[in-house]
VOGU-3710 file (C-alpha; in Angstrom, 3 decimals, decimal comma):
1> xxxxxxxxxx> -34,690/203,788/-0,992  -34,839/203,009/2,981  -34,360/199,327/3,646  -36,853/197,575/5,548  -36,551/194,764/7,611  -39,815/193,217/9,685  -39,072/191,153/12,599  -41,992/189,107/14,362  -41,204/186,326/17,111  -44,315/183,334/17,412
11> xxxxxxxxxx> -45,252/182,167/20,601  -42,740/178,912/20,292  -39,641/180,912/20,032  -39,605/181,387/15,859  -37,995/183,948/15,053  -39,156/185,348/11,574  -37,615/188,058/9,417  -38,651/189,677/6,191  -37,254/192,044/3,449  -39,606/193,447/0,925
21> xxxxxxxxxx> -37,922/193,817/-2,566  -40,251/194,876/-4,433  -38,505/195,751/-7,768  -38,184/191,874/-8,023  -40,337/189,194/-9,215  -38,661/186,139/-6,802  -38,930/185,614/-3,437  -36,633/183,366/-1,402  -37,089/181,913/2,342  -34,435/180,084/4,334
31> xxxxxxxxxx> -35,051/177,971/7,705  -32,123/177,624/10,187  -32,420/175,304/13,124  -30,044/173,939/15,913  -28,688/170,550/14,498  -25,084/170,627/12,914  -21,667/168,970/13,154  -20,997/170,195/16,623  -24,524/167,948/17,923  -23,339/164,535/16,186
41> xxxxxxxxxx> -22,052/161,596/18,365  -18,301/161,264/18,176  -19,290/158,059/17,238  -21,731/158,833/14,365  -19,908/161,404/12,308  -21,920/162,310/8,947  -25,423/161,862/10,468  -26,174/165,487/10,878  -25,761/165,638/6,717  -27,751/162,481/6,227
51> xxxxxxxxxx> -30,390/163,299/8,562  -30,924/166,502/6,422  -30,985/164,394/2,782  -33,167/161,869/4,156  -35,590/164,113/5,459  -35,932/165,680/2,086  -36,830/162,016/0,861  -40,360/161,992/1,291  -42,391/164,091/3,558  -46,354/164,903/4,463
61> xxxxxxxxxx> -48,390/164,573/1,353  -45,359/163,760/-0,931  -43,690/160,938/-1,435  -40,391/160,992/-2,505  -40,304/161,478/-6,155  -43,239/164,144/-5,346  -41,218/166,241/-4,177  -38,715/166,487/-6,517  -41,755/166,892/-9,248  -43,372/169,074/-7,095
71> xxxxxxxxxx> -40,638/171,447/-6,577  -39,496/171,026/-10,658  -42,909/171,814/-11,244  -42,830/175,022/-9,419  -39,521/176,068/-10,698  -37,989/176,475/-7,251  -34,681/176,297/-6,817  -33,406/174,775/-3,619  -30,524/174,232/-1,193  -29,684/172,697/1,838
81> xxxxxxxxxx> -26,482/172,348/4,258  -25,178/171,372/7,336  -22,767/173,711/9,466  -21,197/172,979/13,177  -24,207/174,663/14,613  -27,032/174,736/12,307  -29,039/172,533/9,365  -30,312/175,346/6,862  -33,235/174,688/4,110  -33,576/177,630/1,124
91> xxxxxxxxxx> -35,669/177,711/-1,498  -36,512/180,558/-4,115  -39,274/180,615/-6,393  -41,501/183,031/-7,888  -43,655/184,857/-6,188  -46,951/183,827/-7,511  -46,166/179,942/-5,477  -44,431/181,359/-2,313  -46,932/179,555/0,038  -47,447/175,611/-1,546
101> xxxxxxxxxx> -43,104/176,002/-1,851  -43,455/176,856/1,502  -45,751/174,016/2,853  -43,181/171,450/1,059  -40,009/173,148/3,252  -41,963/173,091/6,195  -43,239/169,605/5,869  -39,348/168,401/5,314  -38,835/169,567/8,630  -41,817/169,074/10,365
111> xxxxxxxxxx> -43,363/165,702/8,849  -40,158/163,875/7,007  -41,039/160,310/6,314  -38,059/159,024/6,779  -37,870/156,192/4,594  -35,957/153,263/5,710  -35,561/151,865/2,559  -33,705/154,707/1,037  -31,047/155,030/4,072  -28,642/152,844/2,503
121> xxxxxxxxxx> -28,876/154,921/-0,711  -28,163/158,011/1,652  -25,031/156,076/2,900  -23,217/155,466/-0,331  -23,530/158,666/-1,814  -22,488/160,472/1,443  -19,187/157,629/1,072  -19,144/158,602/-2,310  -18,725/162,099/-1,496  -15,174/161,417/1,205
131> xxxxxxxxxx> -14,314/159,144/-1,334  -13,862/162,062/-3,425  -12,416/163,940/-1,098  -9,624/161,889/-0,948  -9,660/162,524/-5,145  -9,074/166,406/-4,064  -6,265/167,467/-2,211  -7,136/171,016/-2,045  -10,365/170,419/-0,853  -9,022/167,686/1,372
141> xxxxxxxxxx> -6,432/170,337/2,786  -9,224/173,038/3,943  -10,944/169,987/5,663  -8,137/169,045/7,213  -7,275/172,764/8,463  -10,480/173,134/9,927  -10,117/169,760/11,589  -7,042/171,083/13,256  -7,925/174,712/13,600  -11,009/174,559/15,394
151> xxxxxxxxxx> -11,120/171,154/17,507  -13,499/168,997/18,815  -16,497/169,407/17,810  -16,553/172,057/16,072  -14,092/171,794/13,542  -15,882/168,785/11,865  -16,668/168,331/8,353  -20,300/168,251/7,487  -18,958/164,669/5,239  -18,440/163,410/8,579
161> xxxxxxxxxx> -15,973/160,170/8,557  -16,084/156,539/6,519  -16,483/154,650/9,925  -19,353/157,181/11,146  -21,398/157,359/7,874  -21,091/153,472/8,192  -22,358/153,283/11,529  -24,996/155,813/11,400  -28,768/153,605/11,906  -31,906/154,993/10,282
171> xxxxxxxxxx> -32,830/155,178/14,138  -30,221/157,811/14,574  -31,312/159,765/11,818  -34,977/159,958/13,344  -33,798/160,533/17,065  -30,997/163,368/15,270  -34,115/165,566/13,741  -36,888/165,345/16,468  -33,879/165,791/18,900  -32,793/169,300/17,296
181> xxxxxxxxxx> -35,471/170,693/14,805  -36,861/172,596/17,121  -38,517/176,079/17,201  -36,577/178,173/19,940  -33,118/178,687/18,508  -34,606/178,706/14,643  -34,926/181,549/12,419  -36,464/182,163/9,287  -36,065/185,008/6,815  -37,623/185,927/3,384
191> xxxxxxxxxx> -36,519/188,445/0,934  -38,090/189,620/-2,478  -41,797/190,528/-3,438  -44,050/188,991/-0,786  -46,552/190,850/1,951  -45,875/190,682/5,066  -49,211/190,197/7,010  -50,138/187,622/4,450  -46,930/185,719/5,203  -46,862/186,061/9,239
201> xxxxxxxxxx> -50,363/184,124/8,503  -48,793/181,399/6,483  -45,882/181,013/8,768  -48,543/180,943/11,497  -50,667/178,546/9,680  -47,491/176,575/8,898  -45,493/176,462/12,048  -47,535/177,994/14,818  -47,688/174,540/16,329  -44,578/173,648/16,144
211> xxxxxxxxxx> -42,846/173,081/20,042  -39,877/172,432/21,306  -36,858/173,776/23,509  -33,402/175,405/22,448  -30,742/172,773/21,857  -28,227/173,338/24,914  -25,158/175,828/24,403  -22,016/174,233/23,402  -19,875/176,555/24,987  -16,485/178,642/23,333
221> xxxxxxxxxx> -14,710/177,605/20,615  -10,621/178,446/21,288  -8,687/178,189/17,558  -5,665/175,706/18,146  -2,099/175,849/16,889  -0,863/173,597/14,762  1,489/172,093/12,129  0,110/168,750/10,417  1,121/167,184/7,291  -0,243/164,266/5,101
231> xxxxxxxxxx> 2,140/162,035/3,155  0,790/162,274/-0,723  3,433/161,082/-3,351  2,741/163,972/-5,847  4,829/166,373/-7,885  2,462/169,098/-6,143  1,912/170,709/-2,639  -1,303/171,740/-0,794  -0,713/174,219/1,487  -3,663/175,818/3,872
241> xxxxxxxxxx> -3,124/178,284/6,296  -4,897/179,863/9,204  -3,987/182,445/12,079  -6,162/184,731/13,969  -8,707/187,574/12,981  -11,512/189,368/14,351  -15,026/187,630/14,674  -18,140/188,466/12,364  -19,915/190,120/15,979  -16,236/192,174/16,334
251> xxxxxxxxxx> -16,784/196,095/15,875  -13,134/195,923/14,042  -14,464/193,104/11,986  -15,157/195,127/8,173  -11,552/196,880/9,400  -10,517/192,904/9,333  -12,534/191,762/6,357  -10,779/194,766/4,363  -7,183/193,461/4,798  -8,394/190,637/3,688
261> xxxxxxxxxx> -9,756/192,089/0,391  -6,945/193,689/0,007  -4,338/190,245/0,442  -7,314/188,161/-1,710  -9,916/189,693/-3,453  -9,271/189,695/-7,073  -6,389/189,025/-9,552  -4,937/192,597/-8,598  -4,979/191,079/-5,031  -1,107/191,138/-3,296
271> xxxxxxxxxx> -1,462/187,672/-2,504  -2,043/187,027/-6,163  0,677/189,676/-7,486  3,093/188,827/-5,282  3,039/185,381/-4,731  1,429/184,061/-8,015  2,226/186,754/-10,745  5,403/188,154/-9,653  7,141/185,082/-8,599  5,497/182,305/-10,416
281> xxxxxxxxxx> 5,322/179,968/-7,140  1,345/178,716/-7,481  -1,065/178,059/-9,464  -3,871/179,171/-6,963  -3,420/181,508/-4,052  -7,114/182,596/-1,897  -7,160/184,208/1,346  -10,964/184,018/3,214  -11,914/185,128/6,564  -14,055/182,896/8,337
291> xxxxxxxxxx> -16,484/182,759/11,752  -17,269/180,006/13,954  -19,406/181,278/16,843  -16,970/183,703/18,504  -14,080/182,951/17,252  -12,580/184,432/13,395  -9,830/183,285/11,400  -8,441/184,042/8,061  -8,105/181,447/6,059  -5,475/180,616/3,074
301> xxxxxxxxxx> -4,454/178,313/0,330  -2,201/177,678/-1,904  -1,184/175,372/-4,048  2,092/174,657/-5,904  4,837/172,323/-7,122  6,748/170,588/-4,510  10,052/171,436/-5,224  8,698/175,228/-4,679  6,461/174,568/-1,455  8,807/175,731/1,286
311> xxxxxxxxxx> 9,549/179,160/-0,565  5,468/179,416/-1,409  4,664/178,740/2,214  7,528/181,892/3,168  6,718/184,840/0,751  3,045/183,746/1,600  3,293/184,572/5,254  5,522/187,743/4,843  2,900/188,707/1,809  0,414/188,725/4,872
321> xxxxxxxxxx> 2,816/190,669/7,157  3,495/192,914/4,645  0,275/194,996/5,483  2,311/196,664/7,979  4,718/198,411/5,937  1,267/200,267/4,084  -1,290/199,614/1,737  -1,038/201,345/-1,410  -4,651/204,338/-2,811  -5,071/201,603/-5,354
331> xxxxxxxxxx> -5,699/198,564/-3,068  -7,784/200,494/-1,208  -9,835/201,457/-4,010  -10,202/198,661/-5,512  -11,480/196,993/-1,973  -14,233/199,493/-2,222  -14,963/199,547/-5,340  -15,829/195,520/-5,202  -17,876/195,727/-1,944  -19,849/198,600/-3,586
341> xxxxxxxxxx> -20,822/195,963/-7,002  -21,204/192,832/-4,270  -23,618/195,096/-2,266  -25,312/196,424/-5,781  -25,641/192,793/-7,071  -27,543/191,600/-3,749  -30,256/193,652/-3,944  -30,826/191,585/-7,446  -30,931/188,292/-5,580  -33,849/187,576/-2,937
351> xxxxxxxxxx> -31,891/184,361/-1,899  -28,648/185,694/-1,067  -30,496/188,138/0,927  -32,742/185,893/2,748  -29,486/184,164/3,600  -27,686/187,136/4,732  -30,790/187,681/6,992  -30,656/184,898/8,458  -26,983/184,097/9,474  -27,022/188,224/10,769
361> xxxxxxxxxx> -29,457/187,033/13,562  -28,082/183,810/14,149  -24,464/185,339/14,402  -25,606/188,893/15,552  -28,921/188,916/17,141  -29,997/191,685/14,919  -30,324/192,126/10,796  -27,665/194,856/9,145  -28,583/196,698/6,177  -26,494/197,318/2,834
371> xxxxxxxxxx> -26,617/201,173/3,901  -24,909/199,962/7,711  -22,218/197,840/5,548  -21,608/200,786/2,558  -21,210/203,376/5,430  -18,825/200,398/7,343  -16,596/200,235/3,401  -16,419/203,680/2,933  -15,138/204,922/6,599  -12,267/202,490/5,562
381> xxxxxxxxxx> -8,638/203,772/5,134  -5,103/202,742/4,616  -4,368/204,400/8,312  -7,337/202,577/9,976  -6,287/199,196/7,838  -2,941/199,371/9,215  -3,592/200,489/12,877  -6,562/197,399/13,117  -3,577/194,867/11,540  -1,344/196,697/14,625
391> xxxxxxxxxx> -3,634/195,866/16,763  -4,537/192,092/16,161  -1,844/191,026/14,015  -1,634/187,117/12,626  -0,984/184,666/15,513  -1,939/181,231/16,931  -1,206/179,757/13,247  -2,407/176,872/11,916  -0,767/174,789/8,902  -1,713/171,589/7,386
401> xxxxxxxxxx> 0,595/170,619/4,149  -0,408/167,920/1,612  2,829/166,215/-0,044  6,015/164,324/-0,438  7,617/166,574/2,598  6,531/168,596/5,345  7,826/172,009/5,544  9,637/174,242/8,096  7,061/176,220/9,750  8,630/178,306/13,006
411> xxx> 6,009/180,785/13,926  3,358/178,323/15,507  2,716/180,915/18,375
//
């Protein structure tokens, strides 16, 4: 069956995107505008993320607890993050309620009420949330690598800091959202059993009035090298790890995402085999690659026993480098065989889909199909792997350890 994607841009600078799945009886929506990390004050860290929860507190005909009935009511599950560049709102549902689910997303970002009284509510649980951060060393590690990797702004955490979610007024949060939820910039995709026409007229209906300019451009992002480590008294080691790769708009970049399958994906991984099953040094060991704006990374972590942390953080990096010397028929079959079932298992789910949609145009200007990404997999091979590894091998590393010790780390170029 031919995938089709419709494309329609309003007269404010919406973007809109739909995928019919009709075999389905869902249909999810998500709503990306201009307002993450990278837009807070360096003073106000954290009000990007509670701008977003209190503006799903309440908003036009529904009060607070409406919404959450409403919603329940429905059966509509929903999500909704904060990224350096972007808020995002999702919600799936079935069919038969797509447009009042709709008129309660759009009203969250178009008519939040904003209720002062809950703000303080707002705070603690976003100081709950670093609070258990600090509970998590792994996670703490990857927030902490991201911190380092990519800079200010844009390697902030969308938890934001104790002393910024403190300071953050619920003036801020007001001036944050009518400052960036804005129209030109946005996009908004649906996938699963809808009709088109009918929708263009409730997105019309829904949003056609909505104004506003694109946020301004906040200009490259340049990954950094360096080697940080937080003191923890513990009898284990965080380790996470980044270096260079190809960004998601790269032509190289499934050549890039395949190495990666074949250091991480799965417990026949080499990362896993080598470092985990042959040698016994972790007791978790992931490899991701990862895009912010122009720039891509791969990112790694690994966690282990102290006493074993130096020779983790070693056969890990020459587990990496030892792509050059070949990749094996089996590792590459395996990498094809799990983007085949990934690619089989979206076209069961209308909201990953919807989600795909949207970060392709956001990232790419234009929507890929699962055909475009199976031919992409299947032109793959061990010689193509290996020459694309040749040609933009791991550099520009990044470390940032979690323990008693720091380790020796000499290849921070």
């Amino acid at each position: 069956m031919q995938q089709l994607v419709y494309k329609h841009t309003l007269a404010n600078g919406l973007t809109v995107l739909g995928e019919p799945m009709p075999w389905l009886e869902s249909v999810a929506f998500t709503l990306m505008f201009p307002g993450g990390t990278a837009r807070e004050g360096a003073q106000r860290l954290g009000l990007a993320g509670m701008t977003l929860e209190l503006s799903q507190r309440g908003c036009g005909r529904w009060s607070s607890r409406d919404v959450v009935e409403q919603l329940d009511f429905l059966g509509v599950e929903r999500s909704s993050s904060v990224s350096s560049f972007y808020t995002s709102i999702s919600m799936s549902a079935m069919a038969s309620v797509l447009e009042t689910t709709f008129e309660v997303a759009v009203a969250m970002v178009r008519e939040p009420h904003f209720p002062e009284e809950e703000l303080e509510e707002v705070r603690q649980s976003a100081l709950l949330e670093l609070a258990a951060i600090e509970d998590d060393p792994a996670q703490k590690c990857f927030v902490e690598l991201k911190r380092s990797r990519f800079s200010e702004p844009f390697g902030r955490s969308s938890l934001g800091s104790v002393q910024g979610v403190e300071t953050v007024s619920h003036a801020d949060c007001v001036e944050f959202h009518h400052r960036h939820a804005k129209p030109k910039g946005a996009v908004l995709s649906i996938a699963g059993r809808f009709d088109w026409d009918e929708f263009l007229k409730i997105v019309e209906r829904n949003l056609g009035s909505w104004t506003g300019d694109a946020s301004s451009d906040l200009g490259q992002v340049e990954p950094q090298v360096a080697s940080v480590h937080i003191p923890h008294e513990s009898q284990q080691t965080h380790i996470a790890l980044a270096y260079d790769s190809v960004p998601y708009q790269h032509p190289e970049y499934y050549r890039g995402r395949g190495i990666v399958g074949i250091l991480s994906d799965g417990m026949s991984s080499r990362l896993f085999t080598e470092v985990r099953e042959k040698r016994g040094l972790v007791y978790a060991i992931s490899a991701s690659s990862h895009s912010l704006k122009n720039c891509g990374s791969v990112l790694c972590y690994a966690g282990t026993t102290s006493a074993r942390a130096q020779e983790t953080l070693d056969v890990t990096i020459d587990t990496i480098r030892s792509i050059s010397s070949g990749i094996e028929p089996g590792e590459l079959s395996r990498l094809k065989s799990r983007a085949r079932t990934s690619l089989v298992m979206e076209q069961e789910s209308s909201a990953s889909r919807s989600s795909q949609l949207a970060y392709d145009w956001i990232t790419l200007g234009r929507t890929t199909t699962r055909q475009e990404v199976l031919e992409e997999i299947e032109q793959l091979t061990a010689e193509k792997l290996i020459e694309h590894f040749s040609k933009y091998p791991p550099k520009r590393w990044t470390l940032v350890t979690i323990g008693p010790e720091p380790l020796e780390f000499h290849d921070a170029v």
